[in-house]
C-alpha positions as CSV (number, residue, x, y, z in Angstrom):
1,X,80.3,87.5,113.7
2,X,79.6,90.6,111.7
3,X,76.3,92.3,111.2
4,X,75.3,93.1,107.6
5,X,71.8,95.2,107.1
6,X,70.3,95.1,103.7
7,X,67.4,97.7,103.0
8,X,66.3,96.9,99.4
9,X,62.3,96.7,98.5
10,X,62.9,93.9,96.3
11,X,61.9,90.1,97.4
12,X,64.9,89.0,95.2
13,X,67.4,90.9,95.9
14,X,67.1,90.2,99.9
15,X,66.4,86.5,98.4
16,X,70.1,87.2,96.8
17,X,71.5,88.6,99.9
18,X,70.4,85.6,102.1
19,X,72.0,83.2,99.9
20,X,75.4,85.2,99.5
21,X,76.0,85.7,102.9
22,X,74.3,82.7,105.2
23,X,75.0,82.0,108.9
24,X,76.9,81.3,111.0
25,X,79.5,83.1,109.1
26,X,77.4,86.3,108.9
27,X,74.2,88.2,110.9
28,X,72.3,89.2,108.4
29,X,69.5,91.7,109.1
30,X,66.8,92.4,106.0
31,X,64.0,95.2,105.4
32,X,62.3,96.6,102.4
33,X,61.4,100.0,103.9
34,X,63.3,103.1,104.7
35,X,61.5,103.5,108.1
36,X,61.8,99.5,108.7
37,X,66.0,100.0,107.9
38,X,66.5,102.9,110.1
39,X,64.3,100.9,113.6
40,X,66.6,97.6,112.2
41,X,69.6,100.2,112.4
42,X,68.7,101.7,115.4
43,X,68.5,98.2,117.5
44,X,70.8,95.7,115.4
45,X,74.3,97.6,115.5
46,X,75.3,96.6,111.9
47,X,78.3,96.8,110.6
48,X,77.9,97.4,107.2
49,X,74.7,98.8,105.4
50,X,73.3,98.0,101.9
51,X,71.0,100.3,100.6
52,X,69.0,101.0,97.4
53,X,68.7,103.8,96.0
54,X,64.8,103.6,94.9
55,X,63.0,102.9,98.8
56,X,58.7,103.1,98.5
57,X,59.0,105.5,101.0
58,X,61.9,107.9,101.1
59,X,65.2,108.4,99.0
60,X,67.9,106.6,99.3
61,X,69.7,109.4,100.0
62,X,67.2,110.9,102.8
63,X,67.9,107.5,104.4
64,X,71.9,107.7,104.1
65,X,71.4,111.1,105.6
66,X,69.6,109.7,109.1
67,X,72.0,106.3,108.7
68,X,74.7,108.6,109.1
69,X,73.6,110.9,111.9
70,X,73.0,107.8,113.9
71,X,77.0,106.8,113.3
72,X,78.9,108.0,110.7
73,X,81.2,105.5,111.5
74,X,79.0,102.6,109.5
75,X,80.0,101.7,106.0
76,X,77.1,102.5,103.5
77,X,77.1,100.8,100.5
78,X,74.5,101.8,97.6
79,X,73.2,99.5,95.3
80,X,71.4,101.0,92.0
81,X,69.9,99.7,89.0
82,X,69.8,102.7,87.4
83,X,73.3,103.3,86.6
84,X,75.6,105.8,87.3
85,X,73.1,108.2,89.4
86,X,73.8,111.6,90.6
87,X,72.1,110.2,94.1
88,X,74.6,107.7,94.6
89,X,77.5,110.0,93.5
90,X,76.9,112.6,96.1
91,X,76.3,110.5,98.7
92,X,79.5,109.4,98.0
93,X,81.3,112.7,98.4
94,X,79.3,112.6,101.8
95,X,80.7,109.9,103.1
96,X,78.9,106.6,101.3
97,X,81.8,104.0,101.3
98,X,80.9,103.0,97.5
99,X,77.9,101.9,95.3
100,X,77.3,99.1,93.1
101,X,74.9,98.2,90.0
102,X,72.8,95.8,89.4
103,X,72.7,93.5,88.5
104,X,75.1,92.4,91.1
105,X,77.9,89.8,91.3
106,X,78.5,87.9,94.0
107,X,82.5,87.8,93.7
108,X,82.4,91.6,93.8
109,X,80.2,92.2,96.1
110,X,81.9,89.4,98.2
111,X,85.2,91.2,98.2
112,X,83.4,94.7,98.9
113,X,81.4,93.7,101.6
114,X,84.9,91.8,103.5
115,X,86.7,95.0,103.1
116,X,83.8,96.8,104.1
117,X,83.7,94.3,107.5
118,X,87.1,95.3,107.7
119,X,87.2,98.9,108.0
120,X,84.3,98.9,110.6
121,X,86.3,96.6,112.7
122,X,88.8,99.2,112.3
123,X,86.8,102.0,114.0
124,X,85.1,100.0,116.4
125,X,87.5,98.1,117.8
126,X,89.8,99.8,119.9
127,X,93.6,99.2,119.7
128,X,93.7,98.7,123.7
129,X,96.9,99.6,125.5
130,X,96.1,97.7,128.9
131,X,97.5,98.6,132.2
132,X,98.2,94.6,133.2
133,X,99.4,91.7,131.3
134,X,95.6,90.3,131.2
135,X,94.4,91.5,128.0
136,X,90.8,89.2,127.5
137,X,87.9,90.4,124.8
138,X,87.6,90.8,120.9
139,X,89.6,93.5,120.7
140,X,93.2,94.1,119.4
141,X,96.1,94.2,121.6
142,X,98.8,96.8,121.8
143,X,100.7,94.8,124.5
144,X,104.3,95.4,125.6
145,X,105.9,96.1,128.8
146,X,109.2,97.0,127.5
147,X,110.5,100.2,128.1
148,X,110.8,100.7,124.0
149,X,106.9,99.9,124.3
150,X,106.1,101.9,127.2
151,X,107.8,104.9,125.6
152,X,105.3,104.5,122.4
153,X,102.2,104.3,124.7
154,X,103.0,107.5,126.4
155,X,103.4,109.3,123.0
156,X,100.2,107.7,122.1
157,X,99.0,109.2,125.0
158,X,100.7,112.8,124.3
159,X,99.9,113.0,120.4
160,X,96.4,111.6,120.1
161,X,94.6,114.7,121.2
162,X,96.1,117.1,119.1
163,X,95.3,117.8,115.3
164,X,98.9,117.2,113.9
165,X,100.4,114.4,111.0
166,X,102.0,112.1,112.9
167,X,104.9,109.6,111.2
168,X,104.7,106.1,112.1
169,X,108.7,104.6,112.0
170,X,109.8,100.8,112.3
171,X,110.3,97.1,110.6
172,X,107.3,95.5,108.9
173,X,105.2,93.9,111.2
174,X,106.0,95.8,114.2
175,X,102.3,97.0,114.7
176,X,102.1,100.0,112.8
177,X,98.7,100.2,112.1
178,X,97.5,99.5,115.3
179,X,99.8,102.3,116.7
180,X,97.6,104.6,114.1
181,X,94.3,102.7,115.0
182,X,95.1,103.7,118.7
183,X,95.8,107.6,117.8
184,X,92.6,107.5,116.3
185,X,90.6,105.8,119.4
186,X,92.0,108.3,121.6
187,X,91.4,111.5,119.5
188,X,89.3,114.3,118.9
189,X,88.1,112.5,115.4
190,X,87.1,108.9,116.7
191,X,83.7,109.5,116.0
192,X,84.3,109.9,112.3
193,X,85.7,107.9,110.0
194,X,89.1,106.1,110.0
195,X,90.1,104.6,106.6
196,X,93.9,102.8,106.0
197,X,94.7,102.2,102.7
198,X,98.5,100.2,102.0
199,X,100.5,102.5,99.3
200,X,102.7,99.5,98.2
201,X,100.1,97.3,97.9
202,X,98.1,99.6,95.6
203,X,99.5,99.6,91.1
204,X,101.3,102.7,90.9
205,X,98.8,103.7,88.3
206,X,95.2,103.4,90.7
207,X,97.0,104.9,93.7
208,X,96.4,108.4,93.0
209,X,92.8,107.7,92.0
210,X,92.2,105.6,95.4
211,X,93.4,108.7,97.2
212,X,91.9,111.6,95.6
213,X,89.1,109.8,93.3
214,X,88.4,110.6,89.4
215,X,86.2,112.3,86.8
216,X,84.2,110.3,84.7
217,X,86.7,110.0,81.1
218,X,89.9,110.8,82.8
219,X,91.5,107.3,82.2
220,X,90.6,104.1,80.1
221,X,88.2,102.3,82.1
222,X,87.2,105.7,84.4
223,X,83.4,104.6,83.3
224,X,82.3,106.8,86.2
225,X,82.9,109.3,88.6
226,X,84.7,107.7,91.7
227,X,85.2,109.7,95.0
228,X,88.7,108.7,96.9
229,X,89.4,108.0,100.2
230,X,90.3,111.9,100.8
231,X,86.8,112.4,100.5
232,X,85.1,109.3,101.8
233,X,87.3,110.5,105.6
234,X,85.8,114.0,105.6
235,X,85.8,114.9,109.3
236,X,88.2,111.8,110.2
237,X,92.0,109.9,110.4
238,X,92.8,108.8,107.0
239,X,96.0,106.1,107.7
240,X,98.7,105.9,104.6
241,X,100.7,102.7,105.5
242,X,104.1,101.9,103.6
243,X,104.1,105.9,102.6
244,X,107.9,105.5,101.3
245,X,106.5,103.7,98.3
246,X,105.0,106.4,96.5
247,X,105.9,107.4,93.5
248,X,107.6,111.0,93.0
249,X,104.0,112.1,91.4
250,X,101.5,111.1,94.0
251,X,104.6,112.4,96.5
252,X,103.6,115.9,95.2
253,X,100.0,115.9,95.4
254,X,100.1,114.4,98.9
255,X,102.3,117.5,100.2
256,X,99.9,119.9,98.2
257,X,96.7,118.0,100.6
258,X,99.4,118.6,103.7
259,X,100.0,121.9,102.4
260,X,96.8,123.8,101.6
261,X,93.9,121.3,103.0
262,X,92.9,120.8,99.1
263,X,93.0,118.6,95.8
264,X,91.3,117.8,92.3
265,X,90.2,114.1,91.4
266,X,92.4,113.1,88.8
267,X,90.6,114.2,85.5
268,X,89.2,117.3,87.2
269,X,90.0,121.0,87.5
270,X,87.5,121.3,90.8
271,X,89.2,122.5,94.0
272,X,88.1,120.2,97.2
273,X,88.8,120.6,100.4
274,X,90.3,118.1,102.9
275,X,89.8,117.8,106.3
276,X,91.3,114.8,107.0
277,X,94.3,113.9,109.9
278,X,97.0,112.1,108.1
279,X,98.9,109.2,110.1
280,X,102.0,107.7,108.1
281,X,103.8,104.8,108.4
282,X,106.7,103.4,106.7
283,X,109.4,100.4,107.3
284,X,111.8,102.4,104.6
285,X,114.6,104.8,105.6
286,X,113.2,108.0,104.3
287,X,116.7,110.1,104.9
288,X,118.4,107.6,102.9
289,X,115.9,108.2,100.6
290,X,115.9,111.5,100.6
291,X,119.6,111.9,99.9
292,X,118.9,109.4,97.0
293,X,116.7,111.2,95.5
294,X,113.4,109.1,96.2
295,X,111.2,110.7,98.5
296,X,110.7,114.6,98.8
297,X,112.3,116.7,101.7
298,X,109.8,119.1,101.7
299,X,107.1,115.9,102.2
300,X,109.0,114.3,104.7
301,X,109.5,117.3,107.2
302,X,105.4,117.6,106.5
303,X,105.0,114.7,107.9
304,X,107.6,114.2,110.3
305,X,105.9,116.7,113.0
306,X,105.3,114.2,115.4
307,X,107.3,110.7,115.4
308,X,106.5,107.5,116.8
309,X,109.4,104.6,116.3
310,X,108.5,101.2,117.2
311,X,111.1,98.8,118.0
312,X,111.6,95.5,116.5
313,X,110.3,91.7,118.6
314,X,114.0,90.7,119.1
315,X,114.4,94.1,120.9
316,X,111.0,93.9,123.2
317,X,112.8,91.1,125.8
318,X,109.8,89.1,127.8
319,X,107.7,90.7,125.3
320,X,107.8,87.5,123.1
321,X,106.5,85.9,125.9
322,X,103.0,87.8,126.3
323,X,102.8,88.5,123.2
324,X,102.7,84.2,122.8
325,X,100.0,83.5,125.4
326,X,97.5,86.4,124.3
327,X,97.8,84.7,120.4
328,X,97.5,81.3,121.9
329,X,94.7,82.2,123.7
330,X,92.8,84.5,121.1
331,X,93.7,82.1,117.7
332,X,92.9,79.1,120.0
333,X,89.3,80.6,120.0
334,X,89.2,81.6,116.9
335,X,90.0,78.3,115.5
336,X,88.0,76.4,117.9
337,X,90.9,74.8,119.5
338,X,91.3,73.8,123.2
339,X,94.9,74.8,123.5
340,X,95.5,76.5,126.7
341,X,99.5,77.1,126.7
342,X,102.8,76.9,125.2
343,X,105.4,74.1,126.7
344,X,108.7,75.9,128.0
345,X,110.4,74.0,125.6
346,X,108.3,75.1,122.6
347,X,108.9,78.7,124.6
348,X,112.7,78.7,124.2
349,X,112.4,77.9,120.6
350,X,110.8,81.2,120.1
351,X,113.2,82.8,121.9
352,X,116.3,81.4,120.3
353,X,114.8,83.1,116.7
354,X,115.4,86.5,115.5
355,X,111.7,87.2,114.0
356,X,112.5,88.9,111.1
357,X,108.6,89.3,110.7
358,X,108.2,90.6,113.9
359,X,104.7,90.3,115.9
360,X,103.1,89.5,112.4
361,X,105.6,86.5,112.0
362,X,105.2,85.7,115.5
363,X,100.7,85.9,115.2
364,X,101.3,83.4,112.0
365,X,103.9,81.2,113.6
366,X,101.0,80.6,116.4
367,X,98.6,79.9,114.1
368,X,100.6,77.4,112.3
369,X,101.0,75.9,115.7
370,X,97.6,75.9,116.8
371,X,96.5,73.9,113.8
372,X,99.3,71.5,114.1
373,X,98.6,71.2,117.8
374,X,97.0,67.7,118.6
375,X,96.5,68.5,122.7
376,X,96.3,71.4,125.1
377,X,99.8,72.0,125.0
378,X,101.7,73.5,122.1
379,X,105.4,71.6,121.8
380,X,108.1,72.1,119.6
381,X,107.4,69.7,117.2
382,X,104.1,71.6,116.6
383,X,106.0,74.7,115.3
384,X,107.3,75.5,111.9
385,X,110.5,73.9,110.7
386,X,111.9,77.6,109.7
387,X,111.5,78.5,113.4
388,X,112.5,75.4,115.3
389,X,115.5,75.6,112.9
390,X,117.1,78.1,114.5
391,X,117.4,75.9,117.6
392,X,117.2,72.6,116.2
393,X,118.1,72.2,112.6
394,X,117.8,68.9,111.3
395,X,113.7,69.1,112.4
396,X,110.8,68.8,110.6
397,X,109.6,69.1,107.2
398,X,107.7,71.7,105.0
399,X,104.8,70.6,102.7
400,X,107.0,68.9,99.6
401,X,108.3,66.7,102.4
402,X,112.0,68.8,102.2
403,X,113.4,67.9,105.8
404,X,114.9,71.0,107.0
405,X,118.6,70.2,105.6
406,X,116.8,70.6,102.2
407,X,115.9,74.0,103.3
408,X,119.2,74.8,103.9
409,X,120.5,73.8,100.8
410,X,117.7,76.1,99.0
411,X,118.6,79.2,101.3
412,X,122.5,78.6,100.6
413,X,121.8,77.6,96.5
414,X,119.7,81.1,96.3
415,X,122.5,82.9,98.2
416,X,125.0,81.6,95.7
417,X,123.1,82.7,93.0
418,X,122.8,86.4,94.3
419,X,119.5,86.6,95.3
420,X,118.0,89.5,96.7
421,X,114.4,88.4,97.9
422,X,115.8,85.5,99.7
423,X,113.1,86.3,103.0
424,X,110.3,86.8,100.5
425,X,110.9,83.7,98.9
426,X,111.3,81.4,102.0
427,X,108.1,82.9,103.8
428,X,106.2,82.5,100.2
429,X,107.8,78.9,100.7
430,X,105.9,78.8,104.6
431,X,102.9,80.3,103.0
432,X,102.6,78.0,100.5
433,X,102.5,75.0,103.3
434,X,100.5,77.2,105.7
435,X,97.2,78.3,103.1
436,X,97.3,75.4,101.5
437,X,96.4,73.1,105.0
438,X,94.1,75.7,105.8
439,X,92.2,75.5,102.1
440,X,92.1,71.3,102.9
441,X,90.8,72.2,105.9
442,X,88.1,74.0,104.8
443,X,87.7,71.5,101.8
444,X,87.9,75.4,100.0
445,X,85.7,77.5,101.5
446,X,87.3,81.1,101.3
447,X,85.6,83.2,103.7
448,X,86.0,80.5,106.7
449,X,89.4,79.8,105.5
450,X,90.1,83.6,106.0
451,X,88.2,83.8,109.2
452,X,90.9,81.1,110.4
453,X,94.1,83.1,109.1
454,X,93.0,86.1,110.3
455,X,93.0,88.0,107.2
456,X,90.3,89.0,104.9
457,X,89.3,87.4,101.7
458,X,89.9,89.6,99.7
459,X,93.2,89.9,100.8
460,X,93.5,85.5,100.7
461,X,92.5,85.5,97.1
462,X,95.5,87.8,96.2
463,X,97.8,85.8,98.1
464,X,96.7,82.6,96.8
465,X,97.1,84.4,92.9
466,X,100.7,85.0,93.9
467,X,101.5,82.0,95.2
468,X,99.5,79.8,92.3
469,X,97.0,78.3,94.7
470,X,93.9,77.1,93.3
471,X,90.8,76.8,96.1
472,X,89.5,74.6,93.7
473,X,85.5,73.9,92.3
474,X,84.4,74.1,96.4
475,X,86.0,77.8,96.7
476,X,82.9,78.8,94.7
477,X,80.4,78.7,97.6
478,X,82.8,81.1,99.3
């Protein structure tokens, strides 16, 4: 479970803390002194700090300073009741991952604390590429012995060390990010920060200010400086997922960072300097897009210096296989399930489909499984009727009680009617089954039923918005 630190001299706000974030779902470490924080930092391991501004015996930013020299790898986050303070603002710009005021809110600080979980799993846990098949501990897995695979480890291998933009090529859900998380593990920067940030899943309007951070005035709503996450990864990798989605704008500024190391918050006129190793990664066809007209030449051979294509599940052979038993194994822990293996049978269904989600499919597809599963084997019958109809079609139903000839009939009456987001509507259609079990499960508890899907919660919440999923009254405790 994940370490949170709170250093905050007031009896109510660690009164607040302890209520928001209770075991067993979170460690939670508490002290009302700077000197107290930094021993509770220096033996606990957090993951994520919260610290006031205002300590009785040093700043707030004195204590950032000393946090940060232990490992700059730990997200900071300041808490202030005295608004927008200059403190807080440039310990930002060195490396704070964001600040709040009081009085806080607990959905807000919910969300920012998750995400902040999340990116300290991403720089402490290493993306391992193991020599065997065995691949046992909390880590993630880069598995594959493939030769496609093998061929990405050794360029891994060959790129990591050197100080260059490397281009992350191949379908959605293919692993990209934990090809970038790997560079970063085996560089020169892995002792600074790593920050990912997803450019399609960001409003086109808020992606340039994510990135490069505004001034104070430069937008409606810009009640206060923010610092972006060029800033916020002096020193380290800063990972720019589903790059092709940028708009021609924030196209132009990126190549201007690639070009001359610099940049100005939106709303400024101040020159800033970014060291920062750019890794890319896209599932688009930037040369198609280049000769349409959508994404910059001049930006795409910036990036393209180094080129890592990863290959698609259907193309990875005994792959699938592996791949199954470390999810099994891994999601069966995770969900508290004693399920130690996958019937053959259940084993050629996997095989007989074409993954069009690739490893991310294949994670979910075990996790469905696993909370079907009603013994230490996982059969067929346990899997989901989209993948056991590629074998077996007149199987199982989906959560309206459609059999899977009603499924048929919805794929061929949207393909009639010209549809062009037929897969986004079928796996919304699986999603819908899958987080609503999970939500009746956890009789709406957010933050376990995230902890079970593998996901974060702010990242469930938006998915259940889409979708039209209420967690109902009981989601509140979350």
């Amino acid at each position: 479970m994940p370490t949170l630190l709170v250093i905050d001299d007031e009896p109510s706000i660690l009164h607040f803390f302890r209520r928001a974030f209770p075991r067993p779902e979170t460690t939670l470490l508490t002290a009302s002194t700077a000197a107290e924080g930094l021993e509770r930092a220096a033996g606990g391991r957090p993951d994520v700090v919260i610290l006031d501004i205002n300590l009785p015996d040093a700043s707030g930013l004195e204590t950032f300073e000393r946090l940060h020299q232990m490992d700059p790898r730990i997200p900071v986050i300041f808490i202030t009741g005295h608004g927008t303070t200059a403190t807080a603002i440039e310990a930002m710009r060195l490396g704070a991952y964001e600040y709040l005021l009081k009085p806080l809110e607990l959905d807000q600080l919910s969300d920012l604390v998750e995400r902040a979980f999340e990116i300290s799993r991403l720089m402490r846990v290493p993306a391992v590429i193991p020599e065997g098949t065995e691949t046992r501990g909390d880590s993630d897995a880069l598995l594959g012995r493939c030769p496609a695979m093998q061929e990405v480890f050794k360029a891994i291998g060959r790129v990591a060390p050197q100080d260059v933009t490397v281009l992350i090529l191949g379908e959605s859900g293919t692993g990209k990010e934990l090809v970038a998380r790997a560079i970063y593990h085996y560089s020169l920067r892995d002792q600074r920060p790593f920050l990912a940030i997803n450019c399609a899943a960001i409003p086109e309007n808020l992606l340039e200010s994510e990135l490069f951070g505004h001034e104070k005035g430069a937008f409606t709503g810009a009640d206060r400086r923010r610092i972006g996450k060029f800033e916020q990864c002096a020193g380290g990798t800063l990972f720019l997922d589903e790059i092709g989605d940028m708009t021609p704008l924030t196209q132009t500024k990126i190549l201007r960072v690639l070009q001359g190391q610099e940049f100005e918050r939106v709303g400024g006129n101040e020159s800033i300097k970014a060291n920062v190793r750019i890794v890319a990664a896209t599932n688009r066809d930037l040369e198609k897009m280049i000769g349409e007209g959508t994404f910059r030449e001049d930006l795409y051979y910036r990036l393209n210096i180094y080129t890592i294509h990863l290959p698609a599940l259907r193309q990875r052979g005994d792959d699938l296989a592996m791949l199954t038993e470390h999810f099994v194994w891994r999601f069966s822990r995770d969900l508290k399930k004693d399920v130690r293996c996958i019937a053959p049978e259940a084993m050629e269904v996997l095989r007989a489909y074409r993954w069009p989600g690739n490893v991310r499919e294949l994670q979910s597809v075990v996790k469905q499984a696993l909370l079907r599963a009603t013994g230490p084997v996982i059969l067929p019958e346990f899997l989901p009727a989209a993948v056991r109809g590629a074998k077996h079609g007149s199987e199982a139903s989906d959560q309206a009680g459609i059999d899977f000839h009603g499924l048929t009939s919805f794929i061929q009456d949207e393909l009639r009617a010209g549809t062009t987001t037929l897969y986004s509507d079928y796996q919304a259609l699986n999603d819908k089954h899958l987080f609503s079990e999970v939500l009746r499960h956890t009789g709406g508890n957010l933050s376990q039923a995230a902890r079970l899907l593998g996901i974060t919660r702010a990242t469930l919440r938006t998915k259940l918005q889409a979708l039209g999923i209420s967690a109902g009254i009981s989601a509140e405790r979350s």
